[in-house]
Every structure is written in C-alpha cells, then in structure tokens.
N, C-alpha and C positions, 0 to 999 in steps of 0.2 A: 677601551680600558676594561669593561666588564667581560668581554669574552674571554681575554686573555684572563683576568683573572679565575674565571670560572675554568679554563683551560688547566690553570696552574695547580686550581685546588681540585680539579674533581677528574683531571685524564682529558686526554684530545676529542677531536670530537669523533672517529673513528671509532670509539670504544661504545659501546652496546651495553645490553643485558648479560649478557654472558661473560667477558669480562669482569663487570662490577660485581658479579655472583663469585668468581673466578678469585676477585681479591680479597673478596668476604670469606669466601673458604681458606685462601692464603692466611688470613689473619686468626681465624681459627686455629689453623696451623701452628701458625708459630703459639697460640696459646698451648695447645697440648702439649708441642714439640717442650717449651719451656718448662712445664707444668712435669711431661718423664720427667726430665734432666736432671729437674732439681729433688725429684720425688726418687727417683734411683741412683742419687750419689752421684751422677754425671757432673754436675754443677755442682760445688761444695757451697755448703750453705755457712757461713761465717755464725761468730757467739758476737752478745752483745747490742748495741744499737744498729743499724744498717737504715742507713739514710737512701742510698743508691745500690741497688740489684747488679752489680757489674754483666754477671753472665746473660741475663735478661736483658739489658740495656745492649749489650754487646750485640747479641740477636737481632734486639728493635733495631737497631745502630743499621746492623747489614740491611737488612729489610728494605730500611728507609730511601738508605745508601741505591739498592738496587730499585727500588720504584722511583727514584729520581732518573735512574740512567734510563728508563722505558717511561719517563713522563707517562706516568700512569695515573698522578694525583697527589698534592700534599696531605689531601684528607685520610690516603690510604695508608702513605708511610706515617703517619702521624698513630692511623687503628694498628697498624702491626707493631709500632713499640710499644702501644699500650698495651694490644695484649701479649707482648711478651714480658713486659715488666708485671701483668696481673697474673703471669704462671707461677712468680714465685710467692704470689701472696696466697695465691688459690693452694699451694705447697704449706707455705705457713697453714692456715686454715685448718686442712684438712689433714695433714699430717703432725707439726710442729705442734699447736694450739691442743694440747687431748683432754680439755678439762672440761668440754661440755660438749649436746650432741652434733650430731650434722645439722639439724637447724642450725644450731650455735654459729658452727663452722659458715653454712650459707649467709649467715649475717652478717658475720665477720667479713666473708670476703666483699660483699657489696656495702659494706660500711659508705657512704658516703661522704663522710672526709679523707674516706683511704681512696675513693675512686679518683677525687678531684688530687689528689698530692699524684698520686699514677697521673694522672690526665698532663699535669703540667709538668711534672718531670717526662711523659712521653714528650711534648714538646721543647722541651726544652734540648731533647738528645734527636728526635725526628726531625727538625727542620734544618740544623746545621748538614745533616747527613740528606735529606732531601735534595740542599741545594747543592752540596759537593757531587752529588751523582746527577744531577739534572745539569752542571756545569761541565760536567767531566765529557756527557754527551755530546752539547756542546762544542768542548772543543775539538773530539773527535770529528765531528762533522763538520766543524770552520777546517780541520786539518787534510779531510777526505778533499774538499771541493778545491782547496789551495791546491795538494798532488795533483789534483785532475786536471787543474786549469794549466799548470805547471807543464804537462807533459805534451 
C-alpha cells in the first residue's frame, strides 16, 4: 500500500535526480510562462473580486492533466497549478498593486493566507486533472494490450 502510494504521489520509481530537477524547472515554468501572460495582456485580467484565476488555473489544469498521463507524481501536478495560479498573483503584486514599494509587492505576494487559499484551490483543480490523465493512461494501455492479444 505505501509504495504504491508513494508511487502515486511522488513519480515511478524510474524517475532519478534529473527528472525531479526537470519538473521543478517545469513548474517554474509555468510560473513565468503565467506571470508574461498576464503581465502582457495575453491573459485578460478581469475588475472586481476574482475568487478563481481562469487562465492560470487553465495552465495548472493542463499541466496536471499531462503529469497524470506520464505518471510523474500528484505532488508535481499539484506544484505546477500552484505555480501557475501564483503567476497571476505575482502579476497582481507587482504590476496591479502600485501603491507601495517592491518590498511591499514581495510581501504581498508570499502573503501567507494568499499562499494557502493558492495551495488549496491548486488542489482542488490538480487532482481531479491528475487523475483524468493518469486514467486516461490507463486506458490507453488496457486498450494497447486488448489489440495486441486480439491480433
């Protein structure tokens, strides 16, 4: 039961140093990539309250989605929604917010109840998307072995 679990949450046991480096830069990634987007008008930034980052979430969403289908890890798809749902707050922050300096800005964005509301709306859009592409796998590969035995 623990291996598979640890299997589930942290990638096969195949996966090395170099991969986990691999998805740490991945998740970096998507912070920046999110962090343009929204910082160059690619992503429209809505007025008003904004509970949930669509284009962000959308990102984290694929991310997830794809490290499910390469059983890579739930902890991974879990980091890349987060930091792509933290590109638009890092957006807010530093662009949005202009009434105080970069400190300000840096504290703003590591706010710790803005981290944990990110943290669990990551999960909340990361695992459903984890497990569709980890499923999808799956049945790709119940579908490979049926053709094969088939033939």
């Amino acid at each position: 039961m623990i291996p598979e679990l640890l299997r589930i949450l942290i990638g096969t046991e195949e996966m090395g140093l170099r991969e986990y480096l691999s998805l740490l830069l991945l998740a970096c990634g998507a912070f920046v990539f999110t962090f343009a987007a929204y910082a160059f008008g690619i992503y429209p930034t809505g007025s008003g309250v904004i509970l949930v980052h669509p284009y962000g979430a959308l990102a984290g969403v694929i991310g997830a989605l794809l490290i499910g289908y390469y059983r890579a890890g739930l902890v991974f798809g879990w980091l890349i929604t987060h930091m792509s749902l933290l590109g638009y707050q890092a957006d807010w922050a530093f662009f949005r917010d202009s009434d105080g300096s970069l400190l300000d800005a840096v504290a703003y964005l590591f706010r710790v109840d803005m981290l944990t509301y990110i943290a669990v709306e990551a999960i909340v859009f990361a695992v459903p998307a984890f497990v569709l592409g980890y499923a999808f796998r799956w049945v790709i590969t119940a579908g490979r072995i049926h053709w094969q035995t088939a033939e």
